[in-house]
C-alpha positions in Angstrom: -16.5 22.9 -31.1 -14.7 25.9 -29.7 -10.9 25.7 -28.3 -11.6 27.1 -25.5 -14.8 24.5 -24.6 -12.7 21.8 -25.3 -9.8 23.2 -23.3 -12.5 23.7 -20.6 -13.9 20.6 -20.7 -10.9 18.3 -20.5 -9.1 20.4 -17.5 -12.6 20.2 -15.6 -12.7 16.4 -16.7 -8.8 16.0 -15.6 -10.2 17.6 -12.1 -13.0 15.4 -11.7 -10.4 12.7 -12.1 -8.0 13.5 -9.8 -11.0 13.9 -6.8 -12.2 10.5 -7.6 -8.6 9.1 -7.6 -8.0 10.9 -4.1 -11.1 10.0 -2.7 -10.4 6.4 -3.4 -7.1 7.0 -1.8 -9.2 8.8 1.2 -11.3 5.5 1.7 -7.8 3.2 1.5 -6.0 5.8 4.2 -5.5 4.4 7.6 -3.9 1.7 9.7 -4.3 -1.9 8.8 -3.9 -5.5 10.1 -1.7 -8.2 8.1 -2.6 -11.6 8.6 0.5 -13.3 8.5 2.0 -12.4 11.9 0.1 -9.4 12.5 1.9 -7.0 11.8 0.0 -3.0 11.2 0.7 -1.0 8.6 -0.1 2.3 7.9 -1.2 3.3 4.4 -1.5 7.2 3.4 -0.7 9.6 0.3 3.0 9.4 -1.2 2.3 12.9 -1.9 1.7 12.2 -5.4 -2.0 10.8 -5.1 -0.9 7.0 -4.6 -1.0 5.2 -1.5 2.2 4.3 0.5 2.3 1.6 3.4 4.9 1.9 6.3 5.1 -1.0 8.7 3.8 1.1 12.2 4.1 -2.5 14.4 5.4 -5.8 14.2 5.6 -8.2 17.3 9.8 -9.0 18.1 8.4 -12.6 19.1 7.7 -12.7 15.0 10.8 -10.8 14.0 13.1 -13.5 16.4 13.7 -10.3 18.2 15.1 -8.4 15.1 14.2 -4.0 15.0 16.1 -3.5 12.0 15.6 -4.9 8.3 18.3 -7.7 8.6 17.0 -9.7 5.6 17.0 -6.8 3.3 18.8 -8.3 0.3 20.9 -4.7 0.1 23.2 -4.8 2.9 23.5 -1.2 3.0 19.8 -1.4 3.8 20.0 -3.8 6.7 20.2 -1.3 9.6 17.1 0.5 8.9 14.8 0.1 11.9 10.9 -1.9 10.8 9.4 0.5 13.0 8.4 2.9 9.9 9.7 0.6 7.2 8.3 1.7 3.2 6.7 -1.7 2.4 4.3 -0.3 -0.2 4.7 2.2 -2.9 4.5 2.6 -6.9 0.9 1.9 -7.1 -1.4 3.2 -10.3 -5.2 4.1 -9.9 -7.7 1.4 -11.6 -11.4 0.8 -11.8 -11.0 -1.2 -9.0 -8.5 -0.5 -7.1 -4.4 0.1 -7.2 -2.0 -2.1 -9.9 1.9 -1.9 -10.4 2.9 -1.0 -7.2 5.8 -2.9 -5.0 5.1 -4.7 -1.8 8.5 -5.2 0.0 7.9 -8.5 2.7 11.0 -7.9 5.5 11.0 -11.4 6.6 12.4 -13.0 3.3 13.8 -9.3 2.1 11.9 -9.8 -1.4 10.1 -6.9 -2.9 6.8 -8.4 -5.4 4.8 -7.2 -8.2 1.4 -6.1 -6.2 -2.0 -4.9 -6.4 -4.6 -3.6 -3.6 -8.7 -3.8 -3.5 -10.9 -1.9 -1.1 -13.0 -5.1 -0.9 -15.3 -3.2 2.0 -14.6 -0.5 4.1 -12.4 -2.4 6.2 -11.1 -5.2 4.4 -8.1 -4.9 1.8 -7.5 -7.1 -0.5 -3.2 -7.2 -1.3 -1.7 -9.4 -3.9 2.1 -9.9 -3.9 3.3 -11.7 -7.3 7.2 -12.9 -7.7 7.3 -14.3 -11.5 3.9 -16.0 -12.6 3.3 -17.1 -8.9 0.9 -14.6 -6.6 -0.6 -14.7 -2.8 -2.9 -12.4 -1.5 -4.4 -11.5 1.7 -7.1 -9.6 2.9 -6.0 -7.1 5.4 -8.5 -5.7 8.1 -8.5 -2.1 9.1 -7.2 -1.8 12.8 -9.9 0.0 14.0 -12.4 -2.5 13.7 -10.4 -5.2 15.4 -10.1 -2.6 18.9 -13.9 -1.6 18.3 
């Protein structure tokens, strides 16, 4: 086979790669209910192609009336507001879905091993793992819950 085929080939394959990574990432983009205490967060592009959450709300009768990231274990961290908090990030595209990414959970100030599944077009399925122990939940996109 000629070079340049094979050079062609493989960039066009790379290409068709990275639109099928972003339009996954296009289908996960948006705002999204938890369902431990309800709290919406917002996933959208890292600006590398992987998805990033930021906590967008979270009810101060959950948080004991807390704004800031008081349980962070990093002191230093503790005054930075939840409103806009990085709870997600890291994350590697998969058949199905996003693997070795980071979920960072404010109310015990523990970041986990975790992993994210469009299930269907609103429902997200997260895993957190701390050692061999994991949780998940399926979140629900928040504009199905005001519809």
């Amino acid at each position: 086979m000629d070079l340049r085929v094979l050079g062609l080939s493989i960039a066009v394959w790379s290409c068709a790669l990275q639109v099928a990574a972003a339009g996954d990432l296009a289908a996960l983009a948006g705002e999204w209910r938890t369902v431990r205490h309800g709290a919406d967060v917002e996933i959208r592009d890292c600006g590398d192609g992987s998805p990033c959450g930021f906590l967008i709300f979270v009810s101060t009768d959950i948080t004991g009336g807390e704004v800031n990231d008081m349980r962070n274990n990093d002191p230093s961290l503790r005054d930075r507001p939840l409103d806009g908090l990085p709870i997600l990030w890291g994350f590697s595209k998969r058949d199905k879905g996003w693997y070795r990414g980071k979920l960072y959970n404010p109310d015990t100030g523990q970041t986990f091993r975790s992993s994210m599944e469009l299930i269907a077009p609103d429902e997200l399925k997260v895993k957190g793992c701390l050692g061999p122990l994991c949780r998940q939940q399926t979140w629900v996109r928040l504009h199905s819950i005001q519809s």
